[in-house]
N, C-alpha and C positions, 0 to 999 in steps of 0.2 A: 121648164121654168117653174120653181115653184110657187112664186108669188103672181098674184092677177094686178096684169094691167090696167090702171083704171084709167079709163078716156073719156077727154069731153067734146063734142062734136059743134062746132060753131060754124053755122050756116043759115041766111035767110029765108031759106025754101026749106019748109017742112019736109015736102016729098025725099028731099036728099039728105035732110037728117036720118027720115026714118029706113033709106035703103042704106044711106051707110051705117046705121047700125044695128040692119038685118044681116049685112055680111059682116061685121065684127064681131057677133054676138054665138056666128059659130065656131067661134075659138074659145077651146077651154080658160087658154087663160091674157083672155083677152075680156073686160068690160066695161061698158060704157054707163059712166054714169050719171051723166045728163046731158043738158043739149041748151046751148047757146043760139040765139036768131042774129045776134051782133055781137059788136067788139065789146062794148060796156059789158053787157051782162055774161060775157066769159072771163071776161078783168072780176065781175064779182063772185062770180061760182068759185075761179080758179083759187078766190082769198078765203073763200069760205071752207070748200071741198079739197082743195090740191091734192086736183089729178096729177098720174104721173107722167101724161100725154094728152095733147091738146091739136086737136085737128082745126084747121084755122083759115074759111077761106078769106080773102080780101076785098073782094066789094058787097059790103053790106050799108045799110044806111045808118044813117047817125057814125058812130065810133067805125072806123073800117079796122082790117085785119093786121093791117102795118105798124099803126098805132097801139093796138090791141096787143101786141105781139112784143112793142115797146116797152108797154104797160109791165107786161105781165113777168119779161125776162128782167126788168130790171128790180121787181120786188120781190119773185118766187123765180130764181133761176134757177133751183131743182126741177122742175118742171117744161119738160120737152115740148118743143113746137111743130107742127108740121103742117106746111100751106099746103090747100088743097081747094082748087080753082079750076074756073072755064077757062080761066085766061092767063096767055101766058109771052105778056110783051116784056121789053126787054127791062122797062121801068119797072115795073112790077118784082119783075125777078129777082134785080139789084137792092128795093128794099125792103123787100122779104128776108131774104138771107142776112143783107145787111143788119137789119131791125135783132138777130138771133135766130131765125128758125133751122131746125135740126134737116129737116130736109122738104122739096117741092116737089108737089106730084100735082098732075092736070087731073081733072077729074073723070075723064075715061081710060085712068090706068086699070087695069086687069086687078081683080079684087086681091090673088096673092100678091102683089107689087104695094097695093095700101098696106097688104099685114105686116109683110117685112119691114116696110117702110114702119111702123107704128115699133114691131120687136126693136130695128135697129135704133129708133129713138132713145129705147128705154135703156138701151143698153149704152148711149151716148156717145150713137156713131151717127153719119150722117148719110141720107139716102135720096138722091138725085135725080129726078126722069132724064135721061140721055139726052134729051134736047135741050132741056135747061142745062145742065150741065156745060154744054157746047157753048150755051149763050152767057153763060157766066165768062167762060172764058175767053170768046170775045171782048166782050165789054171789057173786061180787064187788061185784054192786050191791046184797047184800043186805046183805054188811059193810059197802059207802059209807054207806049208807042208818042202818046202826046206830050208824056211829060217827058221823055228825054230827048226828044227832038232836038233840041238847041242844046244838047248837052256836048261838049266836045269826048273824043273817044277818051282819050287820056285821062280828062276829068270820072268820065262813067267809069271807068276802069277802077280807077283807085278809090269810089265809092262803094264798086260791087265789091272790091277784096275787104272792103272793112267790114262789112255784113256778110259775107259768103256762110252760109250754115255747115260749109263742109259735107254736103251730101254725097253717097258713094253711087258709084253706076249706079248699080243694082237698084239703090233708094230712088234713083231720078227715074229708072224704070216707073219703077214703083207709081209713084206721084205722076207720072204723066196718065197712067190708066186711072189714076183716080178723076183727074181734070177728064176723062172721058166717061166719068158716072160708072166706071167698073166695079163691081163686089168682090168682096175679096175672093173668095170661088173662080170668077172671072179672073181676075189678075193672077190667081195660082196656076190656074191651066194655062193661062198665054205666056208665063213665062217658064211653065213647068218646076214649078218646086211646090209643096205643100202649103195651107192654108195656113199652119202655124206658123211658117215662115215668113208670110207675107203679115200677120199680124204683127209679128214681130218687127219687121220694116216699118209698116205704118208707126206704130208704137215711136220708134229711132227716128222719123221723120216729123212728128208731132212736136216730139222732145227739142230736134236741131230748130226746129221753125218758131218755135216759142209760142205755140198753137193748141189747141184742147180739143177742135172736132176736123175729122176729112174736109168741109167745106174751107172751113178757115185755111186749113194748110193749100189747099188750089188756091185762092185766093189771098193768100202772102206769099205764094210761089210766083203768081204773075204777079203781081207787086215786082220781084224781086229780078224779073225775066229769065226765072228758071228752066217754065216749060219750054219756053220758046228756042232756049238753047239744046236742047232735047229730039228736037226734030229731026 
């Protein structure tokens, strides 16, 4: 990559600003270039500096990270978000990702899993700790689950064919390994075809879903009770 990542680190504990950006600092082209204690003063750096990656954890005092994340994507939405927290309940989850952010990571993930996490940002893709991932998609299929409850079959029926994306096998493959937080490396070997093939998928399912990153498409895919048909 020939341009350098610039990132800004927002977190209330000093000590975890300065180790997370001991370990980003040894990547060539990865840096950091300042450091947030709260939400407010990453809302201001971001308008001053715009970084092209914003690591973002959520409980801080005064502005938190939800809000912060608010802020930030709705007036510099070139600017990649990525939560990164002790904590990882299920509210939390739902308005993080809701709020924009590109992807969540707990903060004892494995320091390669932050960088990729950080490259895939910038590249404006989206990057899921497996558990969250799960828990997204819970949450989602527990809302499908409530809201069509009183739906009659025939009625559901003739809603899903109005919106049907027309996705093929292969894409619903596809899209089910994504709702399981797979890379695309992961989804090429499980399904045995190449990596450019599977971008290419993703790409056509983006497109059908009316969607711009991996999280969004899992999350209008259950909206939609795509995965669940999948199983």
């Amino acid at each position: 990559m020939s341009q350098v990542i610039k990132v800004l680190i927002t977190d209330d504990h000093p000590i975890v600003r300065r180790g997370l950006g001991s370990i980003i600092d040894l990547e060539d082209d990865i840096e950091v270039i300042g450091e947030a204690e709260n939400g407010e003063s990453a809302v201001d750096f971001a308008r001053e500096n715009q970084p092209d990656v914003i690591l973002m954890d959520l409980r801080m005092p005064g502005i938190g990270g939800v809000e912060a994340i608010k802020r930030i994507n709705a007036e510099l939405p070139d600017i990649q978000l990525i939560i990164l927290t002790t904590f990882a309940d299920d509210e939390d989850i739902y308005n993080g990702i809701a709020a924009g952010a590109r992807g969540f990571l707990l903060k004892d993930a494995p320091p390669d899993r932050l960088i990729e996490a950080i490259r895939a940002a910038y590249r404006g893709e989206s990057l899921l700790n497996p558990t969250v991932a799960a828990r997204i998609l819970d949450h989602f299929s527990n809302m499908v689950e409530q809201s069509t409850v009183q739906v009659e079959p025939e009625t559901k029926s003739k809603q899903r064919g109005a919106d049907d994306p027309k996705l093929t096998p292969r894409e619903l493959e596809v899209l089910r390994l994504l709702g399981r937080g797979a890379r695309n490396k992961d989804i090429a070997k499980e399904l045995h075809i190449v990596e450019r093939t599977v971008k290419i998928h993703v790409g056509n399912i983006l497109g059908k879903l009316n969607v711009t990153n991996r999280t969004e498409a899992v999350t209008q895919a259950m909206k939609m009770g795509l995965l669940g048909e999948t199983d």
